[in-house]
N, C-alpha and C positions, 0 to 999 in steps of 0.2 A: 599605570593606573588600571583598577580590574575593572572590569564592564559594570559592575554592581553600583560602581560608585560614581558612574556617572551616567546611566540611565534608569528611570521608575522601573520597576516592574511591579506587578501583582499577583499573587498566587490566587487571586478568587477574579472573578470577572469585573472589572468597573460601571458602575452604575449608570455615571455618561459616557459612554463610547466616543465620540463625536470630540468631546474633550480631551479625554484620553490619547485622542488621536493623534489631537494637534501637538498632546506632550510627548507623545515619544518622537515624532518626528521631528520636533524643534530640538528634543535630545539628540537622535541620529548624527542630523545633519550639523551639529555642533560638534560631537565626536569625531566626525569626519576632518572637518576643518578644521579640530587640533591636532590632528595628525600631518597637518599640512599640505592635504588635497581636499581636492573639490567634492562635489556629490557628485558633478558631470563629470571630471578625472574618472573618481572612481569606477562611474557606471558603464565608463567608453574601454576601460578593461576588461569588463565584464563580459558589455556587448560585443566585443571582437572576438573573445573568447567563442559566445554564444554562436556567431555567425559565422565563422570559420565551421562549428560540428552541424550547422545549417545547409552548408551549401555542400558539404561532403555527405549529407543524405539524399538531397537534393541529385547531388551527379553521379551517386550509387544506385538511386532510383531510377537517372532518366539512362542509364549503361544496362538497367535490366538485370541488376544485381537485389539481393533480398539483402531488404535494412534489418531485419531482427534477427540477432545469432541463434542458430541452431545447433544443438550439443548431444549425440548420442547417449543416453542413461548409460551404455555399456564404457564410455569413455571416460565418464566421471567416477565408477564404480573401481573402472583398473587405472586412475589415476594416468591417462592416454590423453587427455585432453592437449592439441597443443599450445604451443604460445601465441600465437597468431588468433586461437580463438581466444583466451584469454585477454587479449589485445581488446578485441571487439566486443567482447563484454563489458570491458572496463569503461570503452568510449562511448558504446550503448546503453549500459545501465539496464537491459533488456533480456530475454533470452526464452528459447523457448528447449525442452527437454524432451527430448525424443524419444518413446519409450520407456517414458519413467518407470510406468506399472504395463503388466501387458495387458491387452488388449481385451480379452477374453474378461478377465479380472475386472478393469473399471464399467465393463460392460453388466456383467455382473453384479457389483455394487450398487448402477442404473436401478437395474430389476429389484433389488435389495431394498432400496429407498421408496419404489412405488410400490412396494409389499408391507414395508416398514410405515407407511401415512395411512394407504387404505385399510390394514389392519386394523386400526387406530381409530377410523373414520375421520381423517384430519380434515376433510374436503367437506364433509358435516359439520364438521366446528368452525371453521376458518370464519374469522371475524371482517376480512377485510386487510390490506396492510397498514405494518404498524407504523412505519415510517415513507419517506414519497423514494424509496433507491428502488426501482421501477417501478411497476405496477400490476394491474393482472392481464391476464389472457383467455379471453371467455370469463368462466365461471372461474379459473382457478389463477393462484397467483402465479408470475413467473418467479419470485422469491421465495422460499420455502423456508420460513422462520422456525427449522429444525436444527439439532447442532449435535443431539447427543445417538443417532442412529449408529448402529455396529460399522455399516461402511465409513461413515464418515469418520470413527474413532481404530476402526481398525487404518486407514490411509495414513491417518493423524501420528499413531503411534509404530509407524510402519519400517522396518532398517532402509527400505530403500525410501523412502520419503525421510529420516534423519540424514543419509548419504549425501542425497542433494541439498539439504540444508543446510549443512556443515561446509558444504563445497563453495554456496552462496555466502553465506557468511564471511568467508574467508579472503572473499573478493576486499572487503572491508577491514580498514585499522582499527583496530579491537585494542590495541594495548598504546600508551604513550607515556612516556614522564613518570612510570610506575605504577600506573591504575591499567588495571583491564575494565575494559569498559563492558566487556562483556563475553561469555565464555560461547566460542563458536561450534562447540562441538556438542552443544545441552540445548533443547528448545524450549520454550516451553507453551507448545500446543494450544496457541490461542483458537479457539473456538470461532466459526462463523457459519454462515448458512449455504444452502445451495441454490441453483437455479436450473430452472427445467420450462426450458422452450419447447414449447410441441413444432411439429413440422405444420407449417402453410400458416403462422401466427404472423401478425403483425408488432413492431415493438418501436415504441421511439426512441429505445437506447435513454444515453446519457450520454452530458454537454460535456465540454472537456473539463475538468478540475482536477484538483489535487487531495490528498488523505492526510497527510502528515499533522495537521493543525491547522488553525487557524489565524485569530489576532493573538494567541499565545505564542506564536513564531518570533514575535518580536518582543511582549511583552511577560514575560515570564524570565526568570534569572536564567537557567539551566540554558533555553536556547539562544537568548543572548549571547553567552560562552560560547555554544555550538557553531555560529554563526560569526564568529567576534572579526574574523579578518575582514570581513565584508566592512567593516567599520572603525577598524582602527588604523589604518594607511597598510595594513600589510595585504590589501585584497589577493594579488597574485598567489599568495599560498594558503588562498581557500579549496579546500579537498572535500569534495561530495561525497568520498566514501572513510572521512574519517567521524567515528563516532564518537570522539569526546564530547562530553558532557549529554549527548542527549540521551541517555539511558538512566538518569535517576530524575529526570523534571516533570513537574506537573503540568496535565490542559487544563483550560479552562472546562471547568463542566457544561455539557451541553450535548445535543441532540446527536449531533456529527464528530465526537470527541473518539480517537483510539486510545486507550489507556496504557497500550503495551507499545514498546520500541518494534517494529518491526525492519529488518533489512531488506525486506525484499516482499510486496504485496504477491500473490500467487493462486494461482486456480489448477485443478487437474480438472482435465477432461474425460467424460462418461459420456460424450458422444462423439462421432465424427463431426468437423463442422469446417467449409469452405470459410474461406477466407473473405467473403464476398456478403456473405448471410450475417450480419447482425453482430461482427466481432469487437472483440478490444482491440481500440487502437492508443497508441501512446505516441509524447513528441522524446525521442530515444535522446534525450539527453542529460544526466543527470546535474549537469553543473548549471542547466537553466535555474535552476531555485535561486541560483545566485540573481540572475536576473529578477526573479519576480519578489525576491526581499530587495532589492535597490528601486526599483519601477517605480514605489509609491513616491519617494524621495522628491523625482524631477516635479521641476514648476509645472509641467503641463497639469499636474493630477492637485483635485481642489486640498487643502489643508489639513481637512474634518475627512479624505479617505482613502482606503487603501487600497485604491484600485479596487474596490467591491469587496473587499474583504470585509467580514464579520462574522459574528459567532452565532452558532445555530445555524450554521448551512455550509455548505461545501467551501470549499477552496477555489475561487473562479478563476478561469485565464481562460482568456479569448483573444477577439483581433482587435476590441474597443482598446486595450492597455498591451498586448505582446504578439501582434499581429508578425514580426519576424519569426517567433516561434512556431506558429500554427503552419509554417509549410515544411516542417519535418513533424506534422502527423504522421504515422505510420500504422498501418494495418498488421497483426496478426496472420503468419503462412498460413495456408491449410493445416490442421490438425485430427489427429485421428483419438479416439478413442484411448487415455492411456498416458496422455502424451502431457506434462506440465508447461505452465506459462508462468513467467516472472518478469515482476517490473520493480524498479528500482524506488524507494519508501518517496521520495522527494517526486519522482514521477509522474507528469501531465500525464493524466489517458481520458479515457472515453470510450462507451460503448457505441456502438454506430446501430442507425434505426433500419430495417428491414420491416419486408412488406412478402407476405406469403413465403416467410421463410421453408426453405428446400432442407428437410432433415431437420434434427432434432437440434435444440442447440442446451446442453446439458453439462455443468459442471460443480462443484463442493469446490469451496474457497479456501485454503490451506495456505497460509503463508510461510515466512521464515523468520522467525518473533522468537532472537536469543536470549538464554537464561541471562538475566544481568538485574540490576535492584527494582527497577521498574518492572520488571514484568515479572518477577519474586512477589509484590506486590499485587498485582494484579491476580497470580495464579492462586492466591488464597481465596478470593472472590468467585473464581474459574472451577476450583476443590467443590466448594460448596454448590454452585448451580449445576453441576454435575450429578453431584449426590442425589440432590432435590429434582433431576431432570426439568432445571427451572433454564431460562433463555437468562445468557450471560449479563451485566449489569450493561457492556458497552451497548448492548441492544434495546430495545423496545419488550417491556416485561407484559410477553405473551405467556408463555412459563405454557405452551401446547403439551409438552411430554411428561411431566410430571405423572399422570397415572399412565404411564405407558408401561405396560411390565417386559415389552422385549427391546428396550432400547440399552444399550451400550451399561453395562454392569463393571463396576470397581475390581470384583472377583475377576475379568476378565485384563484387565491393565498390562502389559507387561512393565518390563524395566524402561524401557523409553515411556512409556505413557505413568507409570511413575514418578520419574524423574522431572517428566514435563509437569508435574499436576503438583509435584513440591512434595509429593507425599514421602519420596526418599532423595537421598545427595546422591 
């Protein structure tokens, strides 16, 4: 029986949420129990699963060993990478890239982006933020609702930023049953902003949550599919890095919606930044989603909610509903100037707050968002805000660059930033 036909779903948002609520979970948990297990069966799979990759952070941590894998740019470029890191990738969901760009270069870029706003008088216009994902610092934002600067598009359409994205990808089952689900070797250059912490700022960061969706996790057809073992008795052969079906389904629209599939959230680094000052931190586990889609299920959580889930705001997890999970938070190594960070799309993280931060804390948000039908869609939208130097639709239409005459020009695109932008196959 396909998942369609025996749970609601909606491609537009429902009016009563609350209602809603109670219907898919009374669907769920009916699902479950035609397959001839429990929701507690199912979820005590999950939870062991989950606690077993807990307590091996846990005593990775307390041996004085670094939770998040580390992978030299030059390893992934000659294909050296070995198995063992590979290993820990796979278990972490994590990774940080060593040397992606050099040093000098995303230093560079820095200088580029505060030449590229003051030119502009950006810090003249600045209205305020458009959305609450931090806030400012002094007079000026720490988010910089900029997307189409030369640095930022030169990184974006860069062979060694596609090298590693092709490498990420790859981690991921892309093909099954005849359908690719998505081509790991094409990106398509989803668009975001930067951030630029001055040294001795103060910041309260960000709470832990997730990106991926929200109540469209459950209630939309596409991730229903995506998700389907969690709920049909086959739980044990749910795979965090297989991407069936989630590459052509729709969010619900909303403030906090991604429009594009991405495999791996990511940031380059334009400053050096200690590991101690104000970093991302993640819980390195990719197969927790599985826990935080069963969590609402249990009796303890009221009927009418999803463990705080709803639309129009983050994705919460905490210690109120997944308090096992919160003690494989993990911090971010030191990073230098250059250096890339990648977390797994389904991935708990958080920014951690600092108080008179030491150095600068500075980076452009670049993910790894493969050519597949979703994000085909999406890049025709991505074409035109481009063109227009208008701020992408997934964002807050500040549309700053529009008369900006030196930002990132079409004449300048090569074949990857082409290809990413749909404009050629």
């Amino acid at each position: 029986m396909s998942v369609s036909t025996v749970l609601p779903h909606w491609e537009q948002t429902p009016t009563d949420l609350k209602a809603a609520t109670r219907e898919i979970k009374a669907a769920l948990r009916g699902r479950i129990a035609a397959s001839g297990r429990t929701v507690d069966e199912v979820f005590a799979v999950v939870e062991a699963r989950v606690q077993a990759a807990v307590d091996d952070i846990v005593a990775a941590r307390r041996r004085g060993e670094p939770v998040w894998p580390v992978i030299d740019y030059a390893d992934i470029a000659n294909g050296t990478v070995t198995a063992e890191q590979l290993d820990l990738l796979k278990r972490r969901g994590c990774l940080v890239v060593r040397g992606h760009f050099e040093r000098d270069q995303a230093l560079q870029w820095d200088r580029d982006i505060v030449d590229y706003v003051e030119s502009n008088q950006f810090f003249e216009q600045y209205r305020g933020p458009g959305d609450d994902f931090f806030g400012s610092v002094g007079s000026k934002p720490e988010i910089y609702p900029i997307y189409w600067s030369p640095a930022q598009m030169q990184a974006r359409q860069s062979e060694r930023m596609a090298r590693v994205q092709a490498f990420l990808n790859g981690r991921w089952k892309h093909e099954s049953d005849g359908t690719q689900w998505f081509d790991p070797n094409r990106d398509s250059l989803y668009p975001d902003r930067i951030r630029r912490r001055p040294e001795g700022a103060d910041s309260a960061g960000l709470g832990t949550h997730l990106d991926p969706g929200t109540l469209d996790l459950w209630m939309t057809q596409a991730y229903q599919q995506a998700f389907r073992h969690l709920f049909d008795g086959s739980v044990e052969q749910y795979d965090p890095w297989d991407a069936s079906f989630r590459t052509s389904g729709p969010q619900y629209p909303g403030s906090t919606m991604c429009s594009a599939f991405r495999t791996f959230q990511g940031w380059t680094a334009l400053s050096d930044m200690d590991h101690d000052q104000g970093v991302l931190h993640t819980v390195p586990i990719p197969e927790a989603m599985a826990y935080l889609m069963l969590r609402p299920l249990l009796t303890d959580v009221p009927d009418d909610d999803m463990c705080g889930v709803t639309v129009n705001q983050v994705f919460p997890a905490g210690h109120k509903w997944h308090a096992p999970l919160m003690e494989a938070l993990s911090g971010i190594p030191d990073v230098r100037a250059g250096d890339s960070v990648w977390w797994h799309c389904d991935m708990i993280h958080s920014v951690a707050p600092v108080e008179a931060q030491k150095g600068w804390g500075n980076v452009m948000y670049i993910p790894a968002a493969p050519w597949c039908p979703r994000n085909e869609v999406y890049a025709a939208s991505v074409r035109s805000a481009f063109e227009q130097g208008e701020s992408p639709s997934d964002f807050p239409a500040e549309h700053y660059e529009r008369d900006w005459a030196n930002r990132f020009q079409p004449s300048e695109l090569n074949e990857i930033g082409r290809r990413g932008l749909g404009i050629t196959d």
